[in-house]
VOFI-173501 format. One record per atom (N, C-alpha, C, CB): atom name; residue in one letter; residue number from 1; y, z, x. Coordinates in steps of 0.001 Angstrom, whole numbers, plus 500000, padded with zeros to 6 digits. Glycine has a CB too. Layout:
BEGIN
+-------+---------+-----+--------+--------+--------+
| atomo | residuo | num |      y |      z |      x |
+-------+---------+-----+--------+--------+--------+
|    CA |       A | NUM |      Y |      Z |      X |
...
+-------+---------+-----+--------+--------+--------+
This chain:
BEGIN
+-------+---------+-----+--------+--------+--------+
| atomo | residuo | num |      y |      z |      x |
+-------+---------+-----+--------+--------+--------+
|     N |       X |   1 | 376552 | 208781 | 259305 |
|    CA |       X |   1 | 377631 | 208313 | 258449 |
|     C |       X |   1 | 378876 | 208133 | 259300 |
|    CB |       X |   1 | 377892 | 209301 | 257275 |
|     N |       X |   2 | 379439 | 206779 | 258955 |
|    CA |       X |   2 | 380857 | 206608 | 259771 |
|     C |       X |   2 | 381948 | 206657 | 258690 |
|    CB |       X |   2 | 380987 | 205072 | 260670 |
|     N |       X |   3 | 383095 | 207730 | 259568 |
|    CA |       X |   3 | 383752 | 208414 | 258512 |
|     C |       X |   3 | 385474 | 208081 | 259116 |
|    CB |       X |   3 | 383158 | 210274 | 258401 |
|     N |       X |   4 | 386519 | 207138 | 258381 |
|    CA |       X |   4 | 387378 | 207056 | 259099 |
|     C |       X |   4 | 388380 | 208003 | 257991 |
|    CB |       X |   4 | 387667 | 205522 | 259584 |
|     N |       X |   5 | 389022 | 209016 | 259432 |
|    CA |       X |   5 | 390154 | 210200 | 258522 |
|     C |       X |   5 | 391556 | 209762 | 258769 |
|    CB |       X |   5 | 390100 | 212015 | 259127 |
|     N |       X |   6 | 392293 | 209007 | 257768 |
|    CA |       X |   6 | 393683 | 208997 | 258270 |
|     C |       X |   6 | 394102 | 210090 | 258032 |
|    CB |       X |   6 | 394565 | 208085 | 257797 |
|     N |       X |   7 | 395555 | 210298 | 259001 |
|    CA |       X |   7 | 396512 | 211614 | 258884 |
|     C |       X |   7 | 395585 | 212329 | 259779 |
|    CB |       X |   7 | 396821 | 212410 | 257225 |
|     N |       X |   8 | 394904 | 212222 | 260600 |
|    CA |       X |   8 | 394263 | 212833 | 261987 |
|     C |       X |   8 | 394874 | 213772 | 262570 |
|    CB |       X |   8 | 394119 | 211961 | 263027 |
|     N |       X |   9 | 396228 | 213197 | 262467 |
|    CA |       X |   9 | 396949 | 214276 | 263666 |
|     C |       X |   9 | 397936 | 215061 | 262762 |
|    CB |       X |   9 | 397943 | 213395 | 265127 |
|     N |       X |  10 | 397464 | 215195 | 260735 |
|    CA |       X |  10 | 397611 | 216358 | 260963 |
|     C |       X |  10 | 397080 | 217943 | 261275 |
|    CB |       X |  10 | 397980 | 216259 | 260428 |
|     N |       X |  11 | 397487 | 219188 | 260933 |
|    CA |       X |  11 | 396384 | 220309 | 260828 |
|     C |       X |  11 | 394882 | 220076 | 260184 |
|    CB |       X |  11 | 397005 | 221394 | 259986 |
|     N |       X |  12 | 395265 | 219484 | 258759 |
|    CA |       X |  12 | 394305 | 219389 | 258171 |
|     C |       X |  12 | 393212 | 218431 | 258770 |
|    CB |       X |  12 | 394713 | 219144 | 257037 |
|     N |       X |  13 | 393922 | 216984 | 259129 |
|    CA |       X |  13 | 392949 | 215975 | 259355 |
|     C |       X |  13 | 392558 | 216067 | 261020 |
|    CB |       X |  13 | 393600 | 214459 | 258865 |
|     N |       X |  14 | 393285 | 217011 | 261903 |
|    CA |       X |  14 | 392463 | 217284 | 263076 |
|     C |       X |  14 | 391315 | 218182 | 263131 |
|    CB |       X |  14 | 393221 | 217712 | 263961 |
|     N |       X |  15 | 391846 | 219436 | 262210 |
|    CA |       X |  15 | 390298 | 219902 | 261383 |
|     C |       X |  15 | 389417 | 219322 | 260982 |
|    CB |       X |  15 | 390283 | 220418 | 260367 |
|     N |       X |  16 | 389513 | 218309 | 260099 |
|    CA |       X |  16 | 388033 | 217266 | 259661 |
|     C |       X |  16 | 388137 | 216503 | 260753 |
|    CB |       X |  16 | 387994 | 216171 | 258101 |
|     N |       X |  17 | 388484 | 216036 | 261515 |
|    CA |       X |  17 | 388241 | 215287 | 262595 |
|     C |       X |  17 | 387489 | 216227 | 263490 |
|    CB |       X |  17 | 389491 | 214700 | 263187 |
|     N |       X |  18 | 387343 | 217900 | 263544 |
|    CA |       X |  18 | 386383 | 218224 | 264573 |
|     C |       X |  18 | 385372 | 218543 | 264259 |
|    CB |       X |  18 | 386634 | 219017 | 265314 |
|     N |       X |  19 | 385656 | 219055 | 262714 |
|    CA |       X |  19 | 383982 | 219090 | 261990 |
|     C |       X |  19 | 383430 | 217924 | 261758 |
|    CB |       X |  19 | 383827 | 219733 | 260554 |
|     N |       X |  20 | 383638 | 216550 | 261716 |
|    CA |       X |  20 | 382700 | 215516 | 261312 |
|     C |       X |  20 | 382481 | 215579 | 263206 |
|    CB |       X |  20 | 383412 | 213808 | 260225 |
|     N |       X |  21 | 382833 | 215543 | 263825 |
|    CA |       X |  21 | 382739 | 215291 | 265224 |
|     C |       X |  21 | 381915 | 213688 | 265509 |
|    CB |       X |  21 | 381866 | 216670 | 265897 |
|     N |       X |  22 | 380928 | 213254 | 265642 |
|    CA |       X |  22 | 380467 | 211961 | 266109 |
|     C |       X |  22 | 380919 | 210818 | 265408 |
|    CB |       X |  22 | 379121 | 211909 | 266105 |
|     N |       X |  23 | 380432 | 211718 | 263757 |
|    CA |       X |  23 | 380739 | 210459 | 262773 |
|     C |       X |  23 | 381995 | 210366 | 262100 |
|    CB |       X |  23 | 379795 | 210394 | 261672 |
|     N |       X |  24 | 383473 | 211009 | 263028 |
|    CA |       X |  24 | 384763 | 210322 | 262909 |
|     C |       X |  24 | 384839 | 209096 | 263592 |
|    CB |       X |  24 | 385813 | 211113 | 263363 |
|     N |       X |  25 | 385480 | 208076 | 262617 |
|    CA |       X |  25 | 385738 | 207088 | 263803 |
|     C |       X |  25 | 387607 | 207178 | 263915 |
|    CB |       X |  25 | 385001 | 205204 | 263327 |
|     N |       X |  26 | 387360 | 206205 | 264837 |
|    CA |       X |  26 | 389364 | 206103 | 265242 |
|     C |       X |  26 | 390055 | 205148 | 264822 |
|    CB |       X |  26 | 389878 | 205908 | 266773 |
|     N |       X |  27 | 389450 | 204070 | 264406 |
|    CA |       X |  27 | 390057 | 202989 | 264126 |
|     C |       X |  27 | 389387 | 202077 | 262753 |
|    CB |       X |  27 | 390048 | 202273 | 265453 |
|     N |       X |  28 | 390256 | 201535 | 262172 |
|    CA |       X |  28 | 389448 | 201018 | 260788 |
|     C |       X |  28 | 388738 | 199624 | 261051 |
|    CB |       X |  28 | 390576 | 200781 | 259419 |
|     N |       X |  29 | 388715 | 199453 | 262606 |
|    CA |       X |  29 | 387704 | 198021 | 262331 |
|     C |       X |  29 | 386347 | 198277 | 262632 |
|    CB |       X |  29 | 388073 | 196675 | 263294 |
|     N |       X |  30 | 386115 | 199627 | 262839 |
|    CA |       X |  30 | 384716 | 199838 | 263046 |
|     C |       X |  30 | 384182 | 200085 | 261385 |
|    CB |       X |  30 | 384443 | 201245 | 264197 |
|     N |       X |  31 | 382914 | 199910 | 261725 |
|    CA |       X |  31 | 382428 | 200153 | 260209 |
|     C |       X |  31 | 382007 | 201268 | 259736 |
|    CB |       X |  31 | 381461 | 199451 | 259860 |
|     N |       X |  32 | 382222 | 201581 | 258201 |
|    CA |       X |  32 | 382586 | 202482 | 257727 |
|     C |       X |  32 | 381233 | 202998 | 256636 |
|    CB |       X |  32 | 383954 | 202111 | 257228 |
|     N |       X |  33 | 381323 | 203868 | 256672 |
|    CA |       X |  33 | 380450 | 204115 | 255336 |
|     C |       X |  33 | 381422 | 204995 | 254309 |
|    CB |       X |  33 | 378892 | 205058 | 255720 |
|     N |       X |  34 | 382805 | 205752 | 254641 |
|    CA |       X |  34 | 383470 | 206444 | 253991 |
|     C |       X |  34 | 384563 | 206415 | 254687 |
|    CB |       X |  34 | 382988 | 207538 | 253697 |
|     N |       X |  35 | 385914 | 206700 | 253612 |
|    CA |       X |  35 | 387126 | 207148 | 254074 |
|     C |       X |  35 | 387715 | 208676 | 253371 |
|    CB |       X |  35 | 388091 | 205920 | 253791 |
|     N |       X |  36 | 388513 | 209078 | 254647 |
|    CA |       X |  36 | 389450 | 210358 | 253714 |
|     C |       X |  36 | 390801 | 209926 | 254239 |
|    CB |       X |  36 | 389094 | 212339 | 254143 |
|     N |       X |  37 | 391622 | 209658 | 252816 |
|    CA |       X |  37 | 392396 | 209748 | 253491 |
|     C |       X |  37 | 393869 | 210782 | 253377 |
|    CB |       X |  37 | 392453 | 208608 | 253547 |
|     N |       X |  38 | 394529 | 211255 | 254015 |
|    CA |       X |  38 | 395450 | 212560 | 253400 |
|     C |       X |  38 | 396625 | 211611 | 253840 |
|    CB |       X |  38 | 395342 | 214470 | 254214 |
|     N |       X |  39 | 397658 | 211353 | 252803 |
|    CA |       X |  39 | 398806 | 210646 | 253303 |
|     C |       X |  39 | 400357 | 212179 | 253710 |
|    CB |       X |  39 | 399234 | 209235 | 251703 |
|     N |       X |  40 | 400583 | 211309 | 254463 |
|    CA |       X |  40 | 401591 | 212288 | 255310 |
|     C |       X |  40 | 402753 | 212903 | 254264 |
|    CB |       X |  40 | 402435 | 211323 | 256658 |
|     N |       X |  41 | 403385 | 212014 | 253726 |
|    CA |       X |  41 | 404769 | 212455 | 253273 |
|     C |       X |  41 | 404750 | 213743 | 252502 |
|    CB |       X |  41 | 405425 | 211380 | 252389 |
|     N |       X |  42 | 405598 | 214480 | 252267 |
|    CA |       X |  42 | 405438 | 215794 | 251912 |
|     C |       X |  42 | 406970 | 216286 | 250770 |
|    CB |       X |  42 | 405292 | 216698 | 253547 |
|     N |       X |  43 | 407110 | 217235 | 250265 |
|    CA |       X |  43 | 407737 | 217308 | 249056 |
|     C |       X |  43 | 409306 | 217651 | 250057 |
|    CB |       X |  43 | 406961 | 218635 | 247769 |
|     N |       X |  44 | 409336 | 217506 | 250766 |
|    CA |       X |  44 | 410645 | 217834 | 251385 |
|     C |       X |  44 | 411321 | 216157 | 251675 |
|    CB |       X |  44 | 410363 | 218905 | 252988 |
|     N |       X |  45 | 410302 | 215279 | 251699 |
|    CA |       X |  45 | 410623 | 213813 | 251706 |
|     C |       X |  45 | 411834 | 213308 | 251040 |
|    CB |       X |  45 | 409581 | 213124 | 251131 |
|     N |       X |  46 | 412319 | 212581 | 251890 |
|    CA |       X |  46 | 413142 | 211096 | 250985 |
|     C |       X |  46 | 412293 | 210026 | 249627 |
|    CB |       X |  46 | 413458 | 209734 | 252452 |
|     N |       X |  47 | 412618 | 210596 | 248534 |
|    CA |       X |  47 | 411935 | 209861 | 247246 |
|     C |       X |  47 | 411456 | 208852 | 247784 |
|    CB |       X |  47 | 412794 | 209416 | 246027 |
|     N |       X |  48 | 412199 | 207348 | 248605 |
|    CA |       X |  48 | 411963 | 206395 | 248796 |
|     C |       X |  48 | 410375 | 206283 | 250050 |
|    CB |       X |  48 | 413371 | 205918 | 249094 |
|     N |       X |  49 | 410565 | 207520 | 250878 |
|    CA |       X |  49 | 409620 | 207679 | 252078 |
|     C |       X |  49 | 408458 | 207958 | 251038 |
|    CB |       X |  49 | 410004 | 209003 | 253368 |
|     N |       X |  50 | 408220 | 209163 | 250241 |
|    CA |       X |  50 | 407197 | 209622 | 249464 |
|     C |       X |  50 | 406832 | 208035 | 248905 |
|    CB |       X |  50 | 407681 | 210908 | 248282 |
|     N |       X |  51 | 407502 | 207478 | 248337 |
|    CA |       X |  51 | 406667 | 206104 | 247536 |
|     C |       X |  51 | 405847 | 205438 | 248699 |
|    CB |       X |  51 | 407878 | 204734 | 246786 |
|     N |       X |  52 | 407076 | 205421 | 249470 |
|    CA |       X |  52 | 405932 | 204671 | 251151 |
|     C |       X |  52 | 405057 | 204640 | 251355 |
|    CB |       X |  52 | 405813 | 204984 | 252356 |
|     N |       X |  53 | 405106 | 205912 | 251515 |
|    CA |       X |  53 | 404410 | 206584 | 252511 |
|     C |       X |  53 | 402613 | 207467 | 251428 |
|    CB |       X |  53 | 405921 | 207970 | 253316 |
|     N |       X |  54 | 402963 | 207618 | 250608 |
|    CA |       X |  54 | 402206 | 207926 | 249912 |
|     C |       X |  54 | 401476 | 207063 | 248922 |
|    CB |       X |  54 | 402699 | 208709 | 249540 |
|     N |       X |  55 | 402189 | 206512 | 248128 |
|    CA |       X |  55 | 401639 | 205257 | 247264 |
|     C |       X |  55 | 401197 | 204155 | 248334 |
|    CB |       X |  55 | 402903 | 204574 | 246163 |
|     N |       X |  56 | 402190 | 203412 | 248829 |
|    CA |       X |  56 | 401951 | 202340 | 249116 |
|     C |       X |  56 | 401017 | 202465 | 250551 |
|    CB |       X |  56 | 403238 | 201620 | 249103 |
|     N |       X |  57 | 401114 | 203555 | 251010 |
|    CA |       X |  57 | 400030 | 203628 | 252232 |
|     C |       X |  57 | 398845 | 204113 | 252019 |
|    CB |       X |  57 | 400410 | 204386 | 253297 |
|     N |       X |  58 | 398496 | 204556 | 250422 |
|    CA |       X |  58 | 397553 | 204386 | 249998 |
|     C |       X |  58 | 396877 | 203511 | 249772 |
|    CB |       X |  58 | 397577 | 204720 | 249465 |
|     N |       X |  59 | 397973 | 202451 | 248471 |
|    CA |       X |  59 | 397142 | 201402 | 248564 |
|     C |       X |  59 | 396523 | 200607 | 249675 |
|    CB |       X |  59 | 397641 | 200734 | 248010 |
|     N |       X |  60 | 397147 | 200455 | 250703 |
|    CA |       X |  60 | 396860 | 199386 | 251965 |
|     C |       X |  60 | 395371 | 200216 | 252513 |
|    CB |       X |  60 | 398453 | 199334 | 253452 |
|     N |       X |  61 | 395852 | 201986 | 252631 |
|    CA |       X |  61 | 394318 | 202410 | 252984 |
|     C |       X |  61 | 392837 | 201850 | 252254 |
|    CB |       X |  61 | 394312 | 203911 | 252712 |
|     N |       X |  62 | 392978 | 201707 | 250901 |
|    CA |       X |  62 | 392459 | 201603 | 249660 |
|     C |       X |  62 | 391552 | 200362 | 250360 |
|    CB |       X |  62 | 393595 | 201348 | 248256 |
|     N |       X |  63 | 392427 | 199397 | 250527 |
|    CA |       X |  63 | 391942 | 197589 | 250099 |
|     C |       X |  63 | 390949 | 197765 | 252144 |
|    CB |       X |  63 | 394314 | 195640 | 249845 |
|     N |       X |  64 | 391812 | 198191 | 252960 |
|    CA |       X |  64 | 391236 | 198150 | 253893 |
|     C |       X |  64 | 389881 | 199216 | 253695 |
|    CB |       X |  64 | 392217 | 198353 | 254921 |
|     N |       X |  65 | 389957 | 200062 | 253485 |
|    CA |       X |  65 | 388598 | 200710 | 253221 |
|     C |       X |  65 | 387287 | 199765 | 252717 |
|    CB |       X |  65 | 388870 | 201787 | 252099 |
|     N |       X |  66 | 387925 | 199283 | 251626 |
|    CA |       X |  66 | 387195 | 197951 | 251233 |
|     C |       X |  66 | 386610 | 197273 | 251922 |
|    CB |       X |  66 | 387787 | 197134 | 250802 |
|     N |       X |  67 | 387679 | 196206 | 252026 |
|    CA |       X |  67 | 387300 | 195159 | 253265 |
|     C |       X |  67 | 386466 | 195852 | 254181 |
|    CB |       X |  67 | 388594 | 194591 | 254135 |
|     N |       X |  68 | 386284 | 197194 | 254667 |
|    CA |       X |  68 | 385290 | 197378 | 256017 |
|     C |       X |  68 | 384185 | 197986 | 255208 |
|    CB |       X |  68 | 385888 | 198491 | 257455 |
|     N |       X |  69 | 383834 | 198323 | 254270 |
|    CA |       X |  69 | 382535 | 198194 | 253459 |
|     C |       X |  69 | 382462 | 199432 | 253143 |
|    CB |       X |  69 | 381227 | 197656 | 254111 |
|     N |       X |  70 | 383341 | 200533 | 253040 |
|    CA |       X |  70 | 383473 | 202025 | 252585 |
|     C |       X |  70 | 382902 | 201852 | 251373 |
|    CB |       X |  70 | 384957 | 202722 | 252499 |
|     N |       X |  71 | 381973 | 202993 | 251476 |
|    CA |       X |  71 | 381199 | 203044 | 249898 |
|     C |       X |  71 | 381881 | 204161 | 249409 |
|    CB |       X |  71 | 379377 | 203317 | 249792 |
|     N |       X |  72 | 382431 | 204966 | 250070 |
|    CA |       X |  72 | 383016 | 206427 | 249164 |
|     C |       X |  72 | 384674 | 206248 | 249725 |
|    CB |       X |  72 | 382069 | 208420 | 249817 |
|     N |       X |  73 | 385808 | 206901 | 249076 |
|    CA |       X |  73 | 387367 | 207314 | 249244 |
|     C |       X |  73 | 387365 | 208566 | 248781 |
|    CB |       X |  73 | 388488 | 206452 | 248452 |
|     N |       X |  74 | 388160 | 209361 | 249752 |
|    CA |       X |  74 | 388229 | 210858 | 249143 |
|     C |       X |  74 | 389879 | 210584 | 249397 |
|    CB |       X |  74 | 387251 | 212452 | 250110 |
|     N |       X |  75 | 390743 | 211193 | 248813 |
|    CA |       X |  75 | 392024 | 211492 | 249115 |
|     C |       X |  75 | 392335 | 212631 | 248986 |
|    CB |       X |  75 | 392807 | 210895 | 248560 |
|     N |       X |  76 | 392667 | 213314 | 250189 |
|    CA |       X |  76 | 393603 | 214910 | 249817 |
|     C |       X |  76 | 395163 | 214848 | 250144 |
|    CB |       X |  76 | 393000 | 216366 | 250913 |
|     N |       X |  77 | 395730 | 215439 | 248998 |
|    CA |       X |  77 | 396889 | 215541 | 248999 |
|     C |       X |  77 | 397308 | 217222 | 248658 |
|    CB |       X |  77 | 397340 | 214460 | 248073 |
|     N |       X |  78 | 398779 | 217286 | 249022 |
|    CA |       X |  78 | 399410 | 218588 | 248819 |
|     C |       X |  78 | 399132 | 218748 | 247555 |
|    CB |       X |  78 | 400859 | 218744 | 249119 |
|     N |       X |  79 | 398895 | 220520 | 247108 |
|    CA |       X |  79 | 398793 | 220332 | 245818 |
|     C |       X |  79 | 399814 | 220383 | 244913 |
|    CB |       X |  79 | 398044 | 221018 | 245466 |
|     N |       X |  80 | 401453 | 220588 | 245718 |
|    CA |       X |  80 | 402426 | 220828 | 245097 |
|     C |       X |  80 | 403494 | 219069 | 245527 |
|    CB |       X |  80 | 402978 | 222546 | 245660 |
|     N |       X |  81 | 402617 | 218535 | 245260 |
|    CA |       X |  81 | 402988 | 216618 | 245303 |
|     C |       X |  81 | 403458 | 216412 | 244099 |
|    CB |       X |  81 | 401596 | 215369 | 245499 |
|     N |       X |  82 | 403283 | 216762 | 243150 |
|    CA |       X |  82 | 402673 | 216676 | 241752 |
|     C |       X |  82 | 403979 | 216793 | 241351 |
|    CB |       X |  82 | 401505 | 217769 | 241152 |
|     N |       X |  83 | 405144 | 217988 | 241917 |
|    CA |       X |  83 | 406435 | 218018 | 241488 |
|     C |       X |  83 | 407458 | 217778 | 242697 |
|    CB |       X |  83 | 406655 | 219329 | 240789 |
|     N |       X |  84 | 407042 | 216755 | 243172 |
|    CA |       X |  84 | 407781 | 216267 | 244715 |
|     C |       X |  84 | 409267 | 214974 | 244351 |
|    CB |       X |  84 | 406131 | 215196 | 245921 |
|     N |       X |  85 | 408424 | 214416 | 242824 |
|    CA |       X |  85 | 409748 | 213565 | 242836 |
|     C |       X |  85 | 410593 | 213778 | 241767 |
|    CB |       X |  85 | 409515 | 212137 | 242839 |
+-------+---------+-----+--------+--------+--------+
C-alpha cells in the first residue's frame, strides 16, 4: 500500500511516517492507494491562518488525493480544533 502523510514533519506525522516505513511516499505524484492527512494550524493560530491552513489545505489535499487515485482519506486533527475559532 502507497500511503502519502502530509504534516510529516510534524511529531505526529514523523511517527506515521516511521511506522508505515516503505509504504510512505514523499510526494503526491507518485501513486497512491491512501492519504492521511493532519493539517498544521493549531488553536493558538491567526483565525484567518486556521481557515488556510486547515480548511482550504484540506480541500486542495482532498481533490489531489483524488486525482492520484487514493481510495481511502484519513484526517487527524487536534482534538481541541473544535473550539479554536
Amino acid at each position: 500500500m502507497r500511503v502519502l502523510v502530509t504534516g510529516a514533519s510534524s511529531s505526529l506525522g514523523a511517527a506515521l511516517v516511521r511506522r508505515l516505513g516503505d509504504e510512505a511516499v514523499a510526494r503526491d505524484d507518485d501513486p497512491l492507494d491512501a492519504c492521511i492527512h493532519i493539517p498544521a494550524a493549531g488553536p493558538g493560530a491567526d483565525p484567518t491562518e486556521l481557515i488556510r491552513t486547515n480548511v482550504l489545505g484540506t480541500q486542495l489535499v482532498l481533490d489531489a488525493a483524488r486525482a492520484a487515485g487514493a481510495k481511502r482519506l484519513a484526517i487527524a486533527t487536534r482534538q481541541r480544533m473544535e473550539n479554536a475559532l
